[in-house]
C-alpha positions, 0 to 999 in steps of 0.5 A, spaced: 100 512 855 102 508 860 110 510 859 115 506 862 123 508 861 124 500 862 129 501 856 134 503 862 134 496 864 137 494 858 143 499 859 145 496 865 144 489 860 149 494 856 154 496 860 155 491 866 156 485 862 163 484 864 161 484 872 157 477 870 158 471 871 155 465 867 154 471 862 152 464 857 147 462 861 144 469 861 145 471 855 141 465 853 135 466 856 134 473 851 128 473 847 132 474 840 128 476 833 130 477 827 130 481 819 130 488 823 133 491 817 140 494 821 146 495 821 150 497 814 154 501 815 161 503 819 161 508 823 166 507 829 161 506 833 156 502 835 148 504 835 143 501 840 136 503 839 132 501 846 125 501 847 121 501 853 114 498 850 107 499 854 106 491 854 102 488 858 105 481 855 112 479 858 117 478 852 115 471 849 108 474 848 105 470 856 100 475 859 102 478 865 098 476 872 092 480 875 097 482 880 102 484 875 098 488 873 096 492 878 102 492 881 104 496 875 098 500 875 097 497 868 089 496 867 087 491 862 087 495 855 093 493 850 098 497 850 103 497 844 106 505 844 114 505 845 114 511 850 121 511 852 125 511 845 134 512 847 138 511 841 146 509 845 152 510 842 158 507 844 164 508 840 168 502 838 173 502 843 169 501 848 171 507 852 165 511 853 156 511 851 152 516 850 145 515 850 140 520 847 132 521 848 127 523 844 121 525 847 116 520 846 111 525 842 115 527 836 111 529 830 116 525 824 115 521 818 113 514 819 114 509 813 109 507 810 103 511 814 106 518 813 106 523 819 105 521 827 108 521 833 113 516 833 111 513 839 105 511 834 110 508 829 111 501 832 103 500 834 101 503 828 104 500 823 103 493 826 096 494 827 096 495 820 100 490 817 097 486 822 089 486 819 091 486 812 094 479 813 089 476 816 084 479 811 088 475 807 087 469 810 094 469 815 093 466 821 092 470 828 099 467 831 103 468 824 100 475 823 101 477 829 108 475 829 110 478 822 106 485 823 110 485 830 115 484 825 113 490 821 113 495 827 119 495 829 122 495 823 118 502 822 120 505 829 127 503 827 127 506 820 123 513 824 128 513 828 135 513 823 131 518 819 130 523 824 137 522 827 141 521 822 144 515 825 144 507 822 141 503 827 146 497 828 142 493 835 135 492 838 133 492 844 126 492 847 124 491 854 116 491 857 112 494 863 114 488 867 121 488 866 123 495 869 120 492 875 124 486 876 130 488 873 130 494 879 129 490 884 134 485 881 139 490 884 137 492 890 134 499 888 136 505 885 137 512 889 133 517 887 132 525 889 126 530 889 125 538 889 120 537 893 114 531 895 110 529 888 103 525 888 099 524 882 095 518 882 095 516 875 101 514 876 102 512 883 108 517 884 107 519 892 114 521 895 117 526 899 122 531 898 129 528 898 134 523 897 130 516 898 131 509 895 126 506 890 124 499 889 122 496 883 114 497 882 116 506 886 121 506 880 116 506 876 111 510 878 117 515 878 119 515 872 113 514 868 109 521 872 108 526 867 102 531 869 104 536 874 111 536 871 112 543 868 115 541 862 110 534 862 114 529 858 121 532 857 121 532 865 120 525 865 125 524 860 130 528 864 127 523 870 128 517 866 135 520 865 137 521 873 135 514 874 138 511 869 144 514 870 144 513 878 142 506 876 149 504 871 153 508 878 151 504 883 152 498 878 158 499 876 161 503 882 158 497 888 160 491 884 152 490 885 153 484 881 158 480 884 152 477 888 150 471 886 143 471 889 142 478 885 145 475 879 140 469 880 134 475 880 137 479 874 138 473 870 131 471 870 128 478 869 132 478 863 130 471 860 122 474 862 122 481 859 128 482 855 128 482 846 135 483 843 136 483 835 138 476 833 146 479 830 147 481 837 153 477 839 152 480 846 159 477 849 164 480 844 160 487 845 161 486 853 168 484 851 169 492 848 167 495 855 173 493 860 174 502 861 166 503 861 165 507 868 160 512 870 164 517 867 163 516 861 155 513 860 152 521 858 145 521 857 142 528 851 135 529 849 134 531 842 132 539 841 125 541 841 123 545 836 115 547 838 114 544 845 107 545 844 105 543 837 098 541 834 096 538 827 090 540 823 087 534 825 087 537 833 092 532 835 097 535 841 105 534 838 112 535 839 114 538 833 122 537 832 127 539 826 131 533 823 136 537 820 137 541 827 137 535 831 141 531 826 146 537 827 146 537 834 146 529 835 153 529 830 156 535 834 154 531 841 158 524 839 163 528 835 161 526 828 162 533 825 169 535 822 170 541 826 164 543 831 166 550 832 167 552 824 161 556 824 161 559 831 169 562 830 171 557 834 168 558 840 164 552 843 155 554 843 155 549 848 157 554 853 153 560 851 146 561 853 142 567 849 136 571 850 132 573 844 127 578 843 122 580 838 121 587 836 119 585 829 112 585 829 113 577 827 109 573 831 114 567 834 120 570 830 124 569 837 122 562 838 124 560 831 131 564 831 132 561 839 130 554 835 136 555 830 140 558 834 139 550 839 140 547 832 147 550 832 148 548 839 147 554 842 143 554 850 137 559 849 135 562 856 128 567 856 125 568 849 119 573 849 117 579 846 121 586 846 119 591 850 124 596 850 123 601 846 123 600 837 129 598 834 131 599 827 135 593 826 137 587 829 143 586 833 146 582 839 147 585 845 153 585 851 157 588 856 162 589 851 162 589 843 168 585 843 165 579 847 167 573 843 161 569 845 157 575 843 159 575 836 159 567 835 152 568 836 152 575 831 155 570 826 151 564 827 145 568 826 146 571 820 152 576 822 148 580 825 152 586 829 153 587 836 153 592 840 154 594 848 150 595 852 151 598 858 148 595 864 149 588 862 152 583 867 159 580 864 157 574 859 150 576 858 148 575 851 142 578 848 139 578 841 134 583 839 130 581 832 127 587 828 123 587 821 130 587 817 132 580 821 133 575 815 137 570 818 137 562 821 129 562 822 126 567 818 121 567 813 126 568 807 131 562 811 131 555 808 130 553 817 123 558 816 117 555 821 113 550 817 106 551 818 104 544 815 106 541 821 104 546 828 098 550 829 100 554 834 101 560 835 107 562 839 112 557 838 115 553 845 123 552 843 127 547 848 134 547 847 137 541 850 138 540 857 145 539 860 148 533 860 147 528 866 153 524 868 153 517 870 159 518 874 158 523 879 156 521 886 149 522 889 142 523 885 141 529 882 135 532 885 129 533 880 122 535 880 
């Protein structure tokens, strides 16, 4: 891949019109497609599906220039892979957005193709559509257009099946644009843990707060070698510079400038595609209240970081139904969030959980339906303390309130104190009798269909990043 998180682009687009001027002129200049099958239902809410697509073409399908090119460290292959996928909610009332990444290598179910990487979902599925139609004597140009057609209409469907959201907008953005739109704005602030340099994708940068402009941007959002978690880093990468990028926008007035207005407008009229039953203005009407603080960014749980097909191929395994729960809790879709937690909110409890069943990858699915459930998982890994006859949740107290929302959670496994345990820690052991969410006889069992490895790598979903706070986030 040649990742872009170019889709941040579009959520300045999103969030920001109403500092424009000229909106008309603007909004005019967007390359607008059409018959994308979305929308159709009413939920409160409006849903944006943004994609940062790996193109070497601007958006009305022109060549990018050999100094493009190089700049973007784009090389000559054709790239059709939409490696950054954000699915933005915003509530009618304008009030809020909350945008939820999906990590790029997700293993799914693609229309029409079956499994896949969902990043594989648009160029797969054009690419398909696209030779049977000149077998059938279908012009180059028409069956190009109709199969790219045919992609997006199978990324959108991926994406409402695994999140169980309807798509209602489409917003899809190339390699070019996340450059011009970055330097559109003056830069955007950025901090490190400590100084990268990986040459693939040209990331050289010291440690510390610094300001990037558009070709450096990219190269820091796209790195993914030499990152400990590999694309999710990246994903949270792509996250604190999108939140940075809407704070300085929103809390500078950046855009009142006409000679920074004259730039973002042509960006957009180069590098950005909308659906055509998008009525921009209105939408940019409901956002009057949008700030900072209310545009979050989420990334979908992770069920096996490290997955792999029969096939050999390297994926990231999720779980619709868990991440479906974890998207409805997110944007506050579900009736009472808590029920099964006895009130108490999983988003404030951090669990170890240890095997001492004899079960290979027993704790990493347990720490997966726990993630599912809400909860945040710490250390998950074998249990080396002496046997255990049977599965318990361990804390300072046996009266802790979080201790037993995750005994419930489980399957109402009992607790136990502990003595020792630091006040709020929260430890599960999983014997040979555990039959709870993750186990063999659970419905939410490990599906050896769709992952090959041996021990499991759950991520939970990071904290979410705040656009409104002041100052980058440091990140690695």
């Amino acid at each position: 891949m040649r990742a872009l998180a170019a889709a941040a682009a579009v959520l300045v687009l999103v969030v920001t019109g109403l500092g424009w001027h000229s909106m008309d002129e603007l909004v005019s200049s967007i390359e607008r497609i059409g018959n994308l099958g979305l929308g159709g239902e009413k939920d409160g809410a409006v849903d944006i599906l943004m994609v940062g697509i790996d193109s070497r073409t601007d958006a009305h399908g022109n060549p990018l220039s050999e100094d493009e090119r190089a700049m973007l460290h784009a090389g000559d292959e054709v790239g059709l892979n939409t490696d950054t996928i954000v699915l933005i909610r915003v509530p009618n009332n304008g009030e809020s957005a909350t945008a939820i990444s999906i990590p790029r290598d997700s293993y799914v179910d693609i229309p029409g193709i079956g499994k896949g990487k969902i990043n594989s979902a648009y160029g797969a599925t054009k690419l398909t559509e696209q030779q049977k139609l000149l077998d059938k004597g279908v012009s180059a140009t028409d069956a190009d257009k109709r199969s790219t057609q045919s992609g997006r209409q199978a990324l959108i469907k991926s994406v409402a099946n695994l999140t169980g959201i309807t798509v209602d907008h489409y917003a899809e953005v190339g390699l070019l644009g996340f450059v011009l739109l970055t330097d559109a704005v003056g830069g955007v602030d950025v901090c490190l843990n400590s100084p990268v340099y990986e040459p693939m994708s040209g990331a050289d940068f010291p440690a510390g707060p610094q300001k990037l402009n558009g070709p450096e941007a990219l190269s820091f959002v796209r790195q993914r070698h030499e990152l400990p978690r590999g694309d999710l880093d990246r994903i949270v990468r792509q996250q604190v510079y999108m939140a940075q990028l809407v704070h300085q926008v929103l809390s500078a007035k950046t855009l009142t400038s006409p000679g920074r207005l004259k730039d973002l407008s042509d960006a957009v009229g180069r590098t950005v595609v909308l659906d055509d039953g998008w009525d921009v203005l209105s939408f940019m009407n409901q956002l009057q209240d949008l700030s900072g603080g209310q545009v979050k960014f989420e990334t979908i749980p992770v069920k096996d970081l490290n997955g792999w097909t029969d096939e050999g191929e390297s994926v990231v395994r999720v779980d619709p139904v868990a991440v479906q729960k974890y998207i409805a809790k997110t944007i506050g879709a579900d009736n009472d969030p808590h029920e099964e937690t006895g009130g108490v909110d999983p988003a404030t409890i951090t669990v170890d959980i240890y095997n001492a069943s004899g079960t290979g990858g027993l704790a990493g699915q347990a720490a997966q339906a726990l993630t599912g459930k809400g909860f945040r998982t710490g250390t998950v890994d074998n249990w080396i303390g002496g046997p255990i006859q049977s599965s318990r949740v361990l804390a300072a107290s046996g009266g802790d309130t979080k201790a037993r929302a995750v005994g419930k959670a489980l399957g109402g496994l009992p607790v136990f104190a502990q003595s020792g345990m630091p006040e709020g820690s929260i430890r599960v052991v999983l014997a040979s009798d555990y039959s709870g969410p993750g186990s063999a006889t659970s419905s939410t069992a490990f599906d050896p269909t769709t992952s090959n490895s041996t021990t499991m790598t759950p991520v939970p979903p990071a904290p979410p990043i705040d656009a409104g706070k002041n100052g980058p986030k440091c990140v690695n």
